[in-house]
C-alpha positions in Angstrom: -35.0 10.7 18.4 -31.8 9.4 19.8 -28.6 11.1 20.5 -25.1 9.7 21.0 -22.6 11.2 23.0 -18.9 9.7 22.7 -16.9 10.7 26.1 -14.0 9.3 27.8 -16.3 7.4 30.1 -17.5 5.5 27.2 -20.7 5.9 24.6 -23.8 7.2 26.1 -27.8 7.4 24.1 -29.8 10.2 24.8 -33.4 10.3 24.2 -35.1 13.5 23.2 -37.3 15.8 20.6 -36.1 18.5 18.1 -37.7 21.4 19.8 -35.8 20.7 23.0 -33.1 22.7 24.6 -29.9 21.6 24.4 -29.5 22.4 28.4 -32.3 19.9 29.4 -29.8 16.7 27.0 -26.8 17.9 29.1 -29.0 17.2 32.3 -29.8 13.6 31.1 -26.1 13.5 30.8 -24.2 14.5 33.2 -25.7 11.6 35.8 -24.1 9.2 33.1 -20.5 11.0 33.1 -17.9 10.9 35.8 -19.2 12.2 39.2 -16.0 14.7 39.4 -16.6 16.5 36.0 -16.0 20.4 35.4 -19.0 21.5 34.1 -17.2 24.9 33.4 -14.9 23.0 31.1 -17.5 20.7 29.4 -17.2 21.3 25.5 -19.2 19.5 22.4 -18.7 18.6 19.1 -19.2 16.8 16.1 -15.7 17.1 15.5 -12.5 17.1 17.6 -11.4 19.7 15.7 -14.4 21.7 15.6 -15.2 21.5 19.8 -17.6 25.0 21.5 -17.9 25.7 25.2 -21.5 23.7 26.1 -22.6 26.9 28.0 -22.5 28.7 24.5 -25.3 26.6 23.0 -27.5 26.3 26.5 -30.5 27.6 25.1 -30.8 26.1 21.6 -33.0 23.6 20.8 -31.4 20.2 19.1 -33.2 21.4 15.9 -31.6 24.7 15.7 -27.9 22.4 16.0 -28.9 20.8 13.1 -28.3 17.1 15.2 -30.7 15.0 13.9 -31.5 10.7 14.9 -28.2 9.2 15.2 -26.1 11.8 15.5 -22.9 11.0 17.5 -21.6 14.2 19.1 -18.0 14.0 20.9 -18.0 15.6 24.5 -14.7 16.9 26.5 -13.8 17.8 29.8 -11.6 17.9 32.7 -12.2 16.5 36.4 -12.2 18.2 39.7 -9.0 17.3 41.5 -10.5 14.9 44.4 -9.4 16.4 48.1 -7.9 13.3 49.7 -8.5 12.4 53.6 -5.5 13.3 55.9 -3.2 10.3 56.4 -2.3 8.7 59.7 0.5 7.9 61.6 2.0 5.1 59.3 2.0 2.7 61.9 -1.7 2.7 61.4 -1.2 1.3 57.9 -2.3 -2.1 57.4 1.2 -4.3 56.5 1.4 -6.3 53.4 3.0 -9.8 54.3 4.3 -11.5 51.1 4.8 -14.9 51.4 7.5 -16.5 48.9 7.0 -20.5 48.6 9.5 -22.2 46.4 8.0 -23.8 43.0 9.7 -27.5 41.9 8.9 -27.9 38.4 8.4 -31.4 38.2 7.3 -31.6 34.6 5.9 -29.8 31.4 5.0 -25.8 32.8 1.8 -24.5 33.0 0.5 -22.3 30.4 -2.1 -21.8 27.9 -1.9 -22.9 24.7 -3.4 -23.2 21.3 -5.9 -25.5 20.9 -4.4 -27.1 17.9 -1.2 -27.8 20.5 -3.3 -29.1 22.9 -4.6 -31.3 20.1 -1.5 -32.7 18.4 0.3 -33.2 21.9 -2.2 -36.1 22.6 -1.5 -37.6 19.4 1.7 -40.2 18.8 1.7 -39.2 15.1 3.0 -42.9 14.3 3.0 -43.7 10.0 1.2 -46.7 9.4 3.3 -49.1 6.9 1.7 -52.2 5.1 2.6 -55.9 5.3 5.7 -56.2 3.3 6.9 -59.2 1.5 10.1 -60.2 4.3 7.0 -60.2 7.3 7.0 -64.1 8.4 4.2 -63.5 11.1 0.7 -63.7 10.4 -2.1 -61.3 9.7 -2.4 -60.2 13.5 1.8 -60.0 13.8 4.0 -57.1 13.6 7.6 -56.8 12.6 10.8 -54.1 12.6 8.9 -54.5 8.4 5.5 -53.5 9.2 5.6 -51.5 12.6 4.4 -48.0 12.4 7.4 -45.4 12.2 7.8 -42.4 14.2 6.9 -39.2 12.7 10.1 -37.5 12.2 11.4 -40.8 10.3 13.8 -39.1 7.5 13.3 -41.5 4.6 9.7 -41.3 4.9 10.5 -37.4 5.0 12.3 -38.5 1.5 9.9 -40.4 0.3 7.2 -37.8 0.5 9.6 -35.0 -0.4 8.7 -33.4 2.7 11.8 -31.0 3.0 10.9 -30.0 6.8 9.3 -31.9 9.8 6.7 -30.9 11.6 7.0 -28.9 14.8 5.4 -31.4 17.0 7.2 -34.3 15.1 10.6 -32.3 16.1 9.6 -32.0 19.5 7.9 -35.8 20.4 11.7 -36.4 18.9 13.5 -34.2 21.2 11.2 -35.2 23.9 12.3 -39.0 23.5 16.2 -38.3 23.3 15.8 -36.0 26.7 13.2 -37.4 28.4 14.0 -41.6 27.6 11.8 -43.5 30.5 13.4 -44.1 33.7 12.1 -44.0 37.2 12.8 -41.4 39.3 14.1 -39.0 36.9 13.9 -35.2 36.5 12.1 -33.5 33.8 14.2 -31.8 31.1 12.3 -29.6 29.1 13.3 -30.5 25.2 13.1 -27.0 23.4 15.1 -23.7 24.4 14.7 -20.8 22.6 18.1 -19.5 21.3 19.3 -16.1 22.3 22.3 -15.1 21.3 22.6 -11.7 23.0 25.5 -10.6 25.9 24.8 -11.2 29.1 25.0 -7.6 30.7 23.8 -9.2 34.0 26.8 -12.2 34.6 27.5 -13.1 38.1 31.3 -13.6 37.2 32.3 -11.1 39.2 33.4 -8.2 36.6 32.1 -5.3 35.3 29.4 -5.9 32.8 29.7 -4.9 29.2 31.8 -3.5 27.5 33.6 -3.0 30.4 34.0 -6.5 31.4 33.4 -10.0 29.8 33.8 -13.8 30.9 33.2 -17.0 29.2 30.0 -17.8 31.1 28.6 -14.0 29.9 30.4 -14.4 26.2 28.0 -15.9 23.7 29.5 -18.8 21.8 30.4 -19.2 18.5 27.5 -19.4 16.2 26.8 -22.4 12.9 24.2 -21.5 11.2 22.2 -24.3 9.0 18.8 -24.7 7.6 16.9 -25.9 10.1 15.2 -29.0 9.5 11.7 -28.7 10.7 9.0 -26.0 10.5 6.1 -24.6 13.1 3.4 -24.2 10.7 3.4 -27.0 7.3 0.4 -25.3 4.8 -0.8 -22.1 4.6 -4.7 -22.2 3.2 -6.4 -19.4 1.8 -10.4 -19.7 2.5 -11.5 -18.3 -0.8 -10.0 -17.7 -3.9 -11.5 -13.8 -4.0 -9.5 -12.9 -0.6 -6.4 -13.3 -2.8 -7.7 -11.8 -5.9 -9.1 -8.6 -4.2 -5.4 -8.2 -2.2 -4.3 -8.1 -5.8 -6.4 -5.8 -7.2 -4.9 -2.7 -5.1 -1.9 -3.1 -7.7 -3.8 -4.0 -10.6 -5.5 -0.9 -9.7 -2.5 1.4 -9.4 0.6 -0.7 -10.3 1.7 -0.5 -6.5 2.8 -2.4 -4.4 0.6 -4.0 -1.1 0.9 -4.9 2.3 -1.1 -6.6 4.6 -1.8 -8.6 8.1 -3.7 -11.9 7.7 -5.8 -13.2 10.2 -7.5 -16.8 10.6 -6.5 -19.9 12.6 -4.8 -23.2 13.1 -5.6 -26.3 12.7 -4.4 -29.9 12.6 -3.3 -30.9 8.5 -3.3 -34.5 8.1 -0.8 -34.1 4.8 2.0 -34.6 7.1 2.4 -36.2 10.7 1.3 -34.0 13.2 1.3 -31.2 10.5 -0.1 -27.9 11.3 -2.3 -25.6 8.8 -2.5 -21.8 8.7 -6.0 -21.2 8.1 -6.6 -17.5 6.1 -10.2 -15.5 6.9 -9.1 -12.2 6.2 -6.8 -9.5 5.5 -6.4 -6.4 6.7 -4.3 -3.5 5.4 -3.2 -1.1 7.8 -2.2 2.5 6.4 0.6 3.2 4.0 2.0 5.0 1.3 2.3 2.6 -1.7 5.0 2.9 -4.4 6.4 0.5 -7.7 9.0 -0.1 -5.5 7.7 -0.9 -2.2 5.4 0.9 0.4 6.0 3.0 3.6 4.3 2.8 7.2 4.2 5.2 10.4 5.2 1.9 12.7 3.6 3.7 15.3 0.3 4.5 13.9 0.0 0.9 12.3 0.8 0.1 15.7 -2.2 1.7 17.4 -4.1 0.4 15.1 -3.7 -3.1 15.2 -4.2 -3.2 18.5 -7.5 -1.8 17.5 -8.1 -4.7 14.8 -6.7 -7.5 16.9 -9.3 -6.9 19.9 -12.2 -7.5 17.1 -10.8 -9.8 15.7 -10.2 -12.0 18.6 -14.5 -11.1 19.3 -14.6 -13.2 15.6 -12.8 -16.1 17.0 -9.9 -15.0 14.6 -6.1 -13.6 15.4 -3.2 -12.6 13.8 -1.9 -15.6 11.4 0.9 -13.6 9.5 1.6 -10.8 6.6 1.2 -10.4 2.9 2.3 -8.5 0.6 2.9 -7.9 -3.3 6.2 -7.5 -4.9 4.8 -7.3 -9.0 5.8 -6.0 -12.1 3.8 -5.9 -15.2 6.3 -8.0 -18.2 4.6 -5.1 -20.9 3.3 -8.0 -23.1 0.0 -6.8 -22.6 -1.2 -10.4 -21.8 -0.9 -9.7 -17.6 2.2 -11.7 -17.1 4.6 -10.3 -15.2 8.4 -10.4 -14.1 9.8 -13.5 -12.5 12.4 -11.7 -9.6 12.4 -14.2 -7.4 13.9 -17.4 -8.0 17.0 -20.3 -6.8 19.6 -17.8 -8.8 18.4 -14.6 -7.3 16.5 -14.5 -3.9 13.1 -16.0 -2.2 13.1 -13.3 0.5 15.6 -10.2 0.3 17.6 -9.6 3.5 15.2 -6.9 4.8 12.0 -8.9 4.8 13.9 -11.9 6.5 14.4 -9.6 9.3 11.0 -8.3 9.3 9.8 -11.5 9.6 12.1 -12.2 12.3 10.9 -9.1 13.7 7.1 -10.4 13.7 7.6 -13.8 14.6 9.4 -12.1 17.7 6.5 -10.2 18.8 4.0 -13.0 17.8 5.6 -15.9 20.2 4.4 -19.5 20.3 3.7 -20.7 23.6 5.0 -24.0 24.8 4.8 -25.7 27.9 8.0 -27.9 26.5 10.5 -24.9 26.4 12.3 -23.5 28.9 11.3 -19.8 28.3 7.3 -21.1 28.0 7.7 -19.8 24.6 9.7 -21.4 21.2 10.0 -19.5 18.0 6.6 -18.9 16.3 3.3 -19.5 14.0 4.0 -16.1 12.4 3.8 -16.7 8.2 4.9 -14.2 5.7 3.4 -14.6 1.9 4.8 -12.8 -0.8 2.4 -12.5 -4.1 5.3 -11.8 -7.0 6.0 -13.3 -10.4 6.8 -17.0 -10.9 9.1 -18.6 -13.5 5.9 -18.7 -16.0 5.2 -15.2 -15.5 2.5 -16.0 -14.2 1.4 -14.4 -10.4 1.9 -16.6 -7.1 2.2 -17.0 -4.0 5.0 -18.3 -1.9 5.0 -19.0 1.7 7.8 -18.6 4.1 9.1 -18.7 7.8 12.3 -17.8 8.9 14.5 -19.9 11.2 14.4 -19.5 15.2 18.7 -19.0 14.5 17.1 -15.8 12.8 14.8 -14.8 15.4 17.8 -14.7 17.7 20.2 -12.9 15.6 17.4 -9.7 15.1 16.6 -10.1 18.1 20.9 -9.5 19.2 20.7 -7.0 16.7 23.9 -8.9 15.1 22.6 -8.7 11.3 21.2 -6.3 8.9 20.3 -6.2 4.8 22.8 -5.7 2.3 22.3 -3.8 -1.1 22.5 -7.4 -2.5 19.1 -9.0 -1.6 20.0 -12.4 -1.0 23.2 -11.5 1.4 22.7 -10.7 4.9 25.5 -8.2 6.9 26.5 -8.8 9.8 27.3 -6.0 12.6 30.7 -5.4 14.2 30.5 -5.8 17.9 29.9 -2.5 19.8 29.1 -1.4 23.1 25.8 -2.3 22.7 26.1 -5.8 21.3 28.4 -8.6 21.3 29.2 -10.6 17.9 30.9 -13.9 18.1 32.1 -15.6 15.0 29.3 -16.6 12.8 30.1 -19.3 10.3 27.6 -21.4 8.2 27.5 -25.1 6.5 27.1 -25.4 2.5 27.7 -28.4 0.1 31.0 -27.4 -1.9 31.1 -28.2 -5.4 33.0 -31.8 -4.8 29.3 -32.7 -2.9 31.2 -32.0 0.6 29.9 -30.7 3.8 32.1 -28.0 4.6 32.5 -24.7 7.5 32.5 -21.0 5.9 32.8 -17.9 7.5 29.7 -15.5 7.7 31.8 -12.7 8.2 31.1 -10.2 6.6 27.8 -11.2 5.1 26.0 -14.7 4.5 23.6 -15.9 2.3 19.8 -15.7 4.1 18.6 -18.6 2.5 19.7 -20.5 5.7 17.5 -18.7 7.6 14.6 -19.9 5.7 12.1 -22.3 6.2 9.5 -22.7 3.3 6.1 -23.5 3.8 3.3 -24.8 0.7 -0.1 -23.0 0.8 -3.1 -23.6 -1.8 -7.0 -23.2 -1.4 -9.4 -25.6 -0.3 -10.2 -28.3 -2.6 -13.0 -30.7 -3.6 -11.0 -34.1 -1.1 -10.4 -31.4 1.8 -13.6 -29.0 1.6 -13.7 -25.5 4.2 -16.2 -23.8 5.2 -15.0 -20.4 5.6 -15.7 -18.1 8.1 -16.9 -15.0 6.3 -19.1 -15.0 2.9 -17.2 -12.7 0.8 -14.5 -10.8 0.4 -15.6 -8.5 -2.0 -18.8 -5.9 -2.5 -18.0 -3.8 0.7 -14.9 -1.6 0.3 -12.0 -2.4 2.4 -10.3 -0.4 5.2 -8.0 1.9 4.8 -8.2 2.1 0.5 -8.8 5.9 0.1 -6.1 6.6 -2.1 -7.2 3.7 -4.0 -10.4 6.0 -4.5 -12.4 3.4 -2.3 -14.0 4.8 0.9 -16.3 3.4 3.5 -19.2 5.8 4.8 -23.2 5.5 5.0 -24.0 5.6 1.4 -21.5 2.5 0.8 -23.0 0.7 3.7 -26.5 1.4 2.4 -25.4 0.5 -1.0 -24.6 -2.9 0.3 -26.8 -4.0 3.5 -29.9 -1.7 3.4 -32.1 -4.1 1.1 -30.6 -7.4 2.7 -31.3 -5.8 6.4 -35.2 -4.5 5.5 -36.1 -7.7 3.5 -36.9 -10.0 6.2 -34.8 -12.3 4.7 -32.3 -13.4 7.6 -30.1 -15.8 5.4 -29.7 -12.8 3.2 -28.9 -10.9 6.1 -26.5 -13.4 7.5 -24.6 -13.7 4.3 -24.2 -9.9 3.7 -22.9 -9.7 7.3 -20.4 -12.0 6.7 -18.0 -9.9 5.3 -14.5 -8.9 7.4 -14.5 -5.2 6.3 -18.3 -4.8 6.8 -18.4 -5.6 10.5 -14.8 -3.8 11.2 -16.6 -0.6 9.5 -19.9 -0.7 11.6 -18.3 -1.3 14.8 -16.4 1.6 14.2 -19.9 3.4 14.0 -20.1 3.0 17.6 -24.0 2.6 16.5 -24.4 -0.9 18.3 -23.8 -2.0 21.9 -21.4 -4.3 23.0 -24.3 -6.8 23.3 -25.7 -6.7 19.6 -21.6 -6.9 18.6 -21.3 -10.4 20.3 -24.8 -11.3 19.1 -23.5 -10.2 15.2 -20.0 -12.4 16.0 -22.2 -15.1 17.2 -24.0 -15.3 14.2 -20.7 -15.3 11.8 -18.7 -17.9 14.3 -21.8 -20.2 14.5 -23.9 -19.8 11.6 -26.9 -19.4 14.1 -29.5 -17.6 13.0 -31.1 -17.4 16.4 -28.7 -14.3 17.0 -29.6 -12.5 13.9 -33.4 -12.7 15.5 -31.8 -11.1 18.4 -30.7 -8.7 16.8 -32.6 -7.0 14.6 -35.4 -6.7 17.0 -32.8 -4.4 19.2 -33.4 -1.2 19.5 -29.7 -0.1 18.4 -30.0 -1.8 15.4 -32.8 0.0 14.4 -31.2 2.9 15.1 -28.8 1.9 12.6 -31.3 1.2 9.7 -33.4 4.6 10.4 -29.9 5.9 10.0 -29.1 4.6 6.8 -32.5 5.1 5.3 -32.0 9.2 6.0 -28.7 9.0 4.3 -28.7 10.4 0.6 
């Protein structure tokens, strides 16, 4: 039988028999652990909690433990403080020479971006128009009536209702008004990411805030207006069920839901050099759901993520955005529900505008155009609520890089009335300029407001469309289902991942023989997030069972179920009752 022990210095398999001593495992061990270990202070476990000195249990055999094959017992201990050679004279030191060589950015900077930027940079995005009836030229002739347009042209824009550009359209248009093409010029990078914060660092020669302030520290005043293009066009959910089974949680309980969404990006052809948001998975971290909305330990979820990311990013797959619900049953009995969310009441409330701000922050987009090396962000937020039907839906949402920089300044912060934002007096913390904002008056005019003391956050908004994959633009998605293994972190939903759930749904796919079974059973987000939290499988079989969902390769599947790990998993799951 096998025995796994979990220790700081990572997972360690221990072969041995039932009738032998627990003091003849510990010498298979200890070769395996750190070379300065305290045996004095070595304690086992099955549980943190529940840890005994591993002197105490010397003598008894692994039967008389009650470990049986597969059981995954936690070890502890402290290390012997190394004695550390005498230093010399300091002079005997070998000397560090740093050698600081001045760097002329001559173009674009160097860093790594998506491959979908990559992609679309290469591209001129141009819109192909047809022969129109004032072209005098022949068939092989182009005019100012048939030549392609750029890819930010506005009335094609109109024509198409697009309300916002694409990114890369907005910044092959920026590049051409900073850049033009002359000889001999210097490279101007065409984005800057806005920050609006104090400058507590100004070489004016003063004090630095709040003691002191100059124009070149001072930010200026600030216009906010909706800003005309967007990073990411279409938001695409993979399968239908993905969506449904979010839902579900709050058909289940009438609470509300939150959750992190992860997929990719990729090229949309719906709109020049348009960008799609390409849904897997979600994952929900922990919380406490209510009618009203949900709590979070930030640090916990934190920690967590961290946790999810890593695997995910193993998959192929990051972190695309959030979701959550906001739903009300109508009481009609017919499933329809309230309709909160509309042009006379609010499409985001104040607070999630600034969490999104908030996650868009800490997801950056890199760009080699900017002058940072980063610019705003792919970050989407979803909200699944009512629509004017009653019916449930989705709506899609970004919120201005203006927005990213005022959370970011700390200058606003929500208001009791959902669709106003505050904004914060100056302190000695922060500095608040004027803030004013554009808006169409009621004679059809362009005209200034002040911000002050709150705004509407509807200017901070970009809106997005999303939909599911359709017959014309067929997916293949990346996992199978969504559905049939339980997902993480839905206790208190009375759904809980352990062995007899796993064995409930891969045991008779995994002993059949049948590997496209297999494959397709495996192919489920939750699943593999659950068994690598097993710590069952070796870091090889985890990149062989990612292989096999990336690529649809069977070959890895071979792999590994002849492994011996693998089987160790199965002999596992057949014991459990």
């Amino acid at each position: 039988m096998i025995l796994r022990f979990k220790s700081r210095d990572g997972m360690h398999r221990v072969e041995c028999v039932e009738a032998e001593k627990f003091g003849q495992i510990l010498e298979k061990l200890l070769p395996r652990l750190s070379p300065n270990v305290d045996v004095n202070t070595l304690k086992i476990g099955l549980q943190p909690t529940e840890m005994v000195a591993a002197r105490s249990v010397h003598d008894k055999s692994v039967a008389e433990l009650g470990f049986k094959h597969g059981t995954l017992v936690t070890v502890t201990y402290e290390v012997k403080e190394q004695e550390q050679a005498p230093l010399g004279d300091k002079t005997d030191l070998p000397q560090a020479t740093v050698k600081i060589t001045p760097v002329k950015v001559a173009g674009p900077l160097e860093v790594e971006e998506l491959p979908v930027d990559d992609l679309l940079e290469k591209l001129d995005g141009l819109i192909p128009r047809k022969r129109s009836y004032l072209c005098k030229h022949g068939d092989r002739g182009m005019c100012e009536y048939c030549s392609p347009l750029p890819p930010w042209d506005r009335e094609h824009q109109k024509e198409k209702n697009i309300k916002h550009i694409s990114f890369h359209s907005h910044l092959k248009q920026l590049s051409e008004q900073t850049n033009k093409k002359s000889s001999g010029g210097s490279y101007i990078p065409p984005l800057s990411q806005p920050d609006f914060r104090i400058n507590k660092n100004c070489s004016g020669g003063h004090e630095p805030w709040p003691r002191g302030i100059c124009s070149k520290c001072q930010p200026s005043a600030i216009t906010l207006k909706q800003q005309d293009f967007r990073m990411v066009d279409h938001v695409e959910f993979q399968k239908s069920e993905l969506i449904n089974s979010f839902i579900d949680s709050w058909r289940n309980t009438g609470t509300q839901r939150f959750g992190y969404i992860y997929g990719n990006y990729a090229a949309y052809d719906a709109t020049p050099l348009g960008i799609i948001a390409k849904a897997e998975a979600i994952y929900e971290p922990p919380q406490h759901d209510e009618q009203d909305g949900l709590t979070m330990d930030v640090e916990m979820v934190r920690k967590e993520m961290q946790n999810v990311d890593e695997l995910a990013k193993q998959m192929g797959l990051i972190r695309i955005g959030m979701i959550f619900t906001d739903l009300t049953d109508a009481g009609n009995g017919d499933g329809s529900v309230f309709c909160k969310r509309h042009k006379d009441s609010f499409f985001l409330s104040s607070l999630e505008v600034i969490m999104a701000a908030d996650h868009q922050l800490k997801h950056p987009n890199v760009s080699r155009f900017s002058e940072q090396g980063v610019f705003s962000s792919k970050f989407v937020t979803c909200v699944v609520s009512g629509n004017v039907k009653g019916e449930i839906d989705i709506s899609t949402y970004q919120v201005s890089t203006d927005a990213e920089a005022l959370v970011q300044a700390d200058m606003i912060t929500a208001s009791t009335h959902p669709s106003m934002s505050y904004i914060n007096e100056t302190n000695k913390d922060r500095y608040v300029p004027e803030l004013f904002y554009m808006r169409t008056n009621e004679y059809g005019l362009l005209v200034k407001e002040n911000a002050k003391p709150a705004f509407p956050v509807d200017y901070l908004l970009v809106s997005l469309t999303h939909g599911f994959p359709t017959e014309e633009a067929p997916s293949r998605p990346m996992f199978a289902s969504a559905t049939g293994f339980p997902w993480t972190n839905r206790q208190i939903l009375g759904q809980s991942q352990d062995y007899m759930q796993l064995k409930k749904y891969l045991f008779e796919a995994a002993t059949s023989g049948d590997f496209e079974l297999l494959q397709k059973k495996l192919s489920n987000f939750h699943l593999l997030l659950y068994i690598n939290s097993l710590q069952i499988l070796s870091p090889k079989e985890w990149q062989l069972i990612c292989s096999a969902i990336k690529t649809g390769d069977q070959s890895s599947l071979y792999q590994l179920v002849d492994s011996p790990e693998w089987q160790t998993l199965i002999m596992i799951l057949q014991e459990s009752v």
